[in-house]
N, C-alpha and C positions, 0 to 999 in steps of 0.2 A: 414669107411672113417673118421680121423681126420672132425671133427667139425659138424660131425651128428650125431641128438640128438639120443640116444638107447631108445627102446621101453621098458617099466619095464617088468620084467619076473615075473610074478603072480606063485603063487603058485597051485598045483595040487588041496589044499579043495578052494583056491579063483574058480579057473576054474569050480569046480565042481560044488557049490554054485554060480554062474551067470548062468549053465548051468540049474540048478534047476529052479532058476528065472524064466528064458524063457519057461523052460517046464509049471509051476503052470501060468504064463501070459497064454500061450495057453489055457490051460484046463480049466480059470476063462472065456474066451470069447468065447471058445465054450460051456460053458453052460448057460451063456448069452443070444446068441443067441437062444439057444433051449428054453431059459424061464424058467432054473431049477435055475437061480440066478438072483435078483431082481434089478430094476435099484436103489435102496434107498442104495442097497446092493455092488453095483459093485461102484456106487458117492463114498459110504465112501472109500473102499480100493482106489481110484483114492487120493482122497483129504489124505490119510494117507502117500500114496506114493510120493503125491510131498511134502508132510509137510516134512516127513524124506529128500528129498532131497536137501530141500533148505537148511539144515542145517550140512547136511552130509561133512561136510570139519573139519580137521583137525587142532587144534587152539592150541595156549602155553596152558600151564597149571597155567600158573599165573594169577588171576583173574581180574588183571590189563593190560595185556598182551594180556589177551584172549577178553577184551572187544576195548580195541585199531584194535585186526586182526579184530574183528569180524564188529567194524565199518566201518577199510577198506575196508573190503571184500565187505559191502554195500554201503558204499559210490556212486560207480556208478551208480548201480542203482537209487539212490536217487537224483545225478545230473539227469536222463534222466527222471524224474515224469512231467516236462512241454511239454515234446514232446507226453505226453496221452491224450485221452478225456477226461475232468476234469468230466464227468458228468456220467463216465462209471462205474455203479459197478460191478467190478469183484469178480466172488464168490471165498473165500477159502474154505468155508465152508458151511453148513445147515444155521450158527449162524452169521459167520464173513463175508464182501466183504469189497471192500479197492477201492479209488478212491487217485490220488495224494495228495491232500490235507489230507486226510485221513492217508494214508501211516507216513507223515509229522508230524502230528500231536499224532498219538501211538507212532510213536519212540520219541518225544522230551515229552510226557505227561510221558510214562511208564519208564523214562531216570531219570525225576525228582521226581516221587514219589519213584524209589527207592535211588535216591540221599537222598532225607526226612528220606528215613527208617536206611540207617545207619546211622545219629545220632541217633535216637531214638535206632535203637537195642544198639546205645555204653552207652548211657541211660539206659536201662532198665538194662545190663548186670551191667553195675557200681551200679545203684543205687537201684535195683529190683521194679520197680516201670514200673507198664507195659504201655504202650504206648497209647493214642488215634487215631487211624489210621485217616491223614485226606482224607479229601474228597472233589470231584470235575472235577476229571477225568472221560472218560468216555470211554466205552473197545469195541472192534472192531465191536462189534453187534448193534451199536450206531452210525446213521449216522444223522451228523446235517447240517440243511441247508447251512453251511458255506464249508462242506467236498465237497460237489458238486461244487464249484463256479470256473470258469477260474485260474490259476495258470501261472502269467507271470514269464521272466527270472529271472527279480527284486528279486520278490518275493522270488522264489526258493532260491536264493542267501540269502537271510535274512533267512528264515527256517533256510535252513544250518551251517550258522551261527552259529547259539543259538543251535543245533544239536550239531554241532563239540565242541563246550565251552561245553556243560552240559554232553558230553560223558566223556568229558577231564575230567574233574572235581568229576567223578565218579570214574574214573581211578585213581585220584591222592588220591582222600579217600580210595580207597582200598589198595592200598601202603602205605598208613599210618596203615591199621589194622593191629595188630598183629595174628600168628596162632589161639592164644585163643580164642582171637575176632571173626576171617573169623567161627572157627568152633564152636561157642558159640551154645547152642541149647537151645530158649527158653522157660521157663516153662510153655509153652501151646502146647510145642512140635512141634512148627512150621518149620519154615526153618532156617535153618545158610545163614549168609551174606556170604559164599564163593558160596551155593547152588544159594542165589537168585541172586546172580554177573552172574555167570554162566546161571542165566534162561536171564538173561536180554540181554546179550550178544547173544544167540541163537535165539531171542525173534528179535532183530535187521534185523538178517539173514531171516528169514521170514517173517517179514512186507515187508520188500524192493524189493521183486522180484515177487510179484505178476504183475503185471505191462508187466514189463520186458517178463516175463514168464505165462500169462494165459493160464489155461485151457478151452479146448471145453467143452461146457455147454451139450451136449449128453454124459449119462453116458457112454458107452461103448468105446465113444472115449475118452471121458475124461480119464478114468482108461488106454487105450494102453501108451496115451501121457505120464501118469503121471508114468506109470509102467517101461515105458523107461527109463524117466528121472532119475528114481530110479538108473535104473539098469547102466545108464553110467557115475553118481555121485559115485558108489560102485567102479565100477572098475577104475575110477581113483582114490579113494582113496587106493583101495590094490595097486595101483600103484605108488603114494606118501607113501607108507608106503616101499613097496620096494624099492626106491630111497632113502630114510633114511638110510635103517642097510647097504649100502655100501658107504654112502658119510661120515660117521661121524659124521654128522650133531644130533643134538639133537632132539629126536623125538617129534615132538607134538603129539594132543590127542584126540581123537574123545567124544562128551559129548552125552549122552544120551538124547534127546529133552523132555521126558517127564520128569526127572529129575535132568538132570545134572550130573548125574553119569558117571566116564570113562568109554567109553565103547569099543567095537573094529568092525570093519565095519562087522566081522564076526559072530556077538551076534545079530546084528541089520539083517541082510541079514536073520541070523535064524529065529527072530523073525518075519519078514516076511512072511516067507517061514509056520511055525507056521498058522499064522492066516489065509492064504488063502486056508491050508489042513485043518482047522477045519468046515471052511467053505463048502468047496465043498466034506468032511466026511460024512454029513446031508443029502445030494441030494438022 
């Protein structure tokens, strides 16, 4: 019917690949329940499932482009941090939990140290003179009396603020670097500013939705929740990938969360599928 929307047509190894998913979810929670897989064991694969999925979207490949989508894409979430318990910490992890203030405060700290490091990498790169990293920041496993405290509308509204400016502004240095620059590697063999543009931007994507999107604190439900969420981030991505090669449209790009490398939702779905057969290999 004229002006309804068409469902994407996945492919034959996407179908097969979701259907594996669901098979390796089964077989991770019936051995769960029997006790042949440990709840320390079932939390991680939960908290690696939703880590992949909060960042499982498809962004430009320009690393100015890509840290604009990836603000957008968070943005909402970060308007709705006052409608939380200010006092609630949600786990992402063993190491990391996230309260609004908290949320707030990783993305505008991890925003502006690396706004600091591109000068310094254009620094070091011109004048070989290696940099002193500063310090003063403090990383998600760090809750300070102020991360707990009420967060009114006011408030949020000022965050955002200095959020929206210091992304900009990151955005507009990266458009100033040139190739050489973005892919400079160096001589401690650390990262390129095109890699840490890319880690910060995905880095965005997952502060923001913890909130929005917590996990149940019982591993076994925590991992179905998180195993879902996986799996219906996946196939809407094979499904933004099929609405590309027939609209024309220029494709964007999926980044590998551990390192920023392109990747494709079907390397990530393997690698998946990978860790949960090595797992239940041992049993």
């Amino acid at each position: 019917m004229p002006g309804t929307a068409q469902t994407p047509m996945l492919s034959d190894n996407e179908h097969a690949l979701l259907a594996q998913l669901a098979i390796s979810r089964a077989a991770v929670i019936v051995a769960a329940h029997e006790g042949r897989v440990t709840g320390p064991v079932v939390r991680d694969l939960a908290n690696e499932h939703a880590s992949l999925a909060a960042r499982l979207h498809p962004m430009p490949p320009a690393p100015a482009a890509h840290l604009r989508a990836a603000h957008a894409l968070s943005r909402p979430h970060l308007e709705r941090l006052a409608q939380h318990d200010p006092a609630r910490l949600v786990l992402a992890d063993e190491e990391h939990s996230y309260t609004p203030r908290k949320i707030l405060r990783r993305v505008l700290d991890h925003a502006l140290d690396h706004l600091n490091q591109i000068e310094q990498w254009r620094r070091w790169q011109e004048h070989s003179g290696a940099p002193v990293p500063t310090d003063g920041w403090a990383t998600s496993a760090v809750t300070f009396g102020e991360d707990v405290q009420p967060l009114s509308a006011a408030e949020l509204a000022a965050w955002l603020w200095r959020i929206d400016l210091t992304i900009e502004l990151v955005a507009r240095q990266a458009e100033d670097l040139t190739e050489a620059q973005l892919d400079w590697t160096p001589p401690d063999s650390g990262w390129t500013l095109r890699r840490m543009l890319r880690h910060l931007a995905l880095a965005e994507m997952y502060y923001a939705v913890w909130l929005d999107e917590p996990l149940p604190d019982e591993p076994l439900e925590r991992y179905a929740v998180a195993s879902e969420r996986f799996a219906d981030r996946l196939r809407a991505v094979f499904g933004m990938a099929s609405d590309d090669s027939t609209s024309g449209r220029a494709p964007a790009v999926l980044f590998a969360p551990s390192g920023g490398a392109v990747t494709t939702g079907e390397e990530i779905a393997c690698g998946v599928l990978a860790t949960e057969r090595d797992i239940l290999a041992v049993l």
